[in-house]
N, C-alpha and C positions, 0 to 999 in steps of 0.2 A: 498568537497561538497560545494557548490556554500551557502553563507551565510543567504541568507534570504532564500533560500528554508530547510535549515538546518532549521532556529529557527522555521519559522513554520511547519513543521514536527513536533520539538518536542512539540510542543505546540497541537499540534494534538495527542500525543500517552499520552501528560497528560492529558489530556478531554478521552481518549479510557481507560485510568486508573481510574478513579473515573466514567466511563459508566462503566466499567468491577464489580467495587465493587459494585455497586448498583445492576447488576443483579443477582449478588451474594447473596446482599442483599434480593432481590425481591424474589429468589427461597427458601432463605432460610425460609422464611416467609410466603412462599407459596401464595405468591399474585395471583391474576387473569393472567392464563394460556396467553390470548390474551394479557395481560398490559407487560407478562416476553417476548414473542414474537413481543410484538412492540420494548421493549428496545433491545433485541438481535438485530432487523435488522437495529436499527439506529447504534449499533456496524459496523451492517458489512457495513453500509455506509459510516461509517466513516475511517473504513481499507480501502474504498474503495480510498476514498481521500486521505488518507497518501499513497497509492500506486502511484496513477496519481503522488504523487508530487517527489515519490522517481523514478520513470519513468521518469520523465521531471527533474530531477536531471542527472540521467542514461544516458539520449542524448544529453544533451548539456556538458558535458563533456568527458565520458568515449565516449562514442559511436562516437561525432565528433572527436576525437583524432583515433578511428579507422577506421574512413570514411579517413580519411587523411591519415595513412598510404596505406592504399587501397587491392588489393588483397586477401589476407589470413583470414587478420582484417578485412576487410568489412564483409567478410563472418562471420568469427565469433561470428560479436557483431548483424547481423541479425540473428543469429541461436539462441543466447541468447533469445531475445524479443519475437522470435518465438517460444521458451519454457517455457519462465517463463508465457506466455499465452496460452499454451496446443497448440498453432497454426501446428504447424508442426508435430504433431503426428495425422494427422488426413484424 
């Protein structure tokens, strides 16, 4: 994993760890219904982000190493991205 996309990732899944406790917190306590659904979707924006960067991890290593063998690999590292994004079943 390419270094600086490493640390901030994990700096990203510790921010999604104490967002995670807090909404835990927030239902357990039964906060205002709209306050636990603002916090839920800044989670999932923030999955969203640790995804782009474990994505743009994904292609500038694995994926160029399989663009460069070529043939087989090409195909397979597009069949990847085209499912781990529902793309190709559709």
């Amino acid at each position: 994993m390419i270094d600086d996309i490493k640390k901030r990732a994990l700096h990203r899944t510790a921010i999604l760890e104490g967002q995670l406790r807090g909404l835990a917190r927030m239902i357990e306590s039964e906060d205002y219904c709209m306050d636990i659904i603002g916090q839920s979707r800044a989670i999932q924006k923030a999955l969203a982000s640790l995804d782009k960067l474990l994505l743009e991890n994904h292609l500038r290593t694995h994926v160029a190493d399989m663009f460069e063998q070529g043939g087989q690999a090409t195909e397979r590292a597009v069949a990847e991205v085209l499912k781990v994004y529902d793309v190709g079943n559709r």
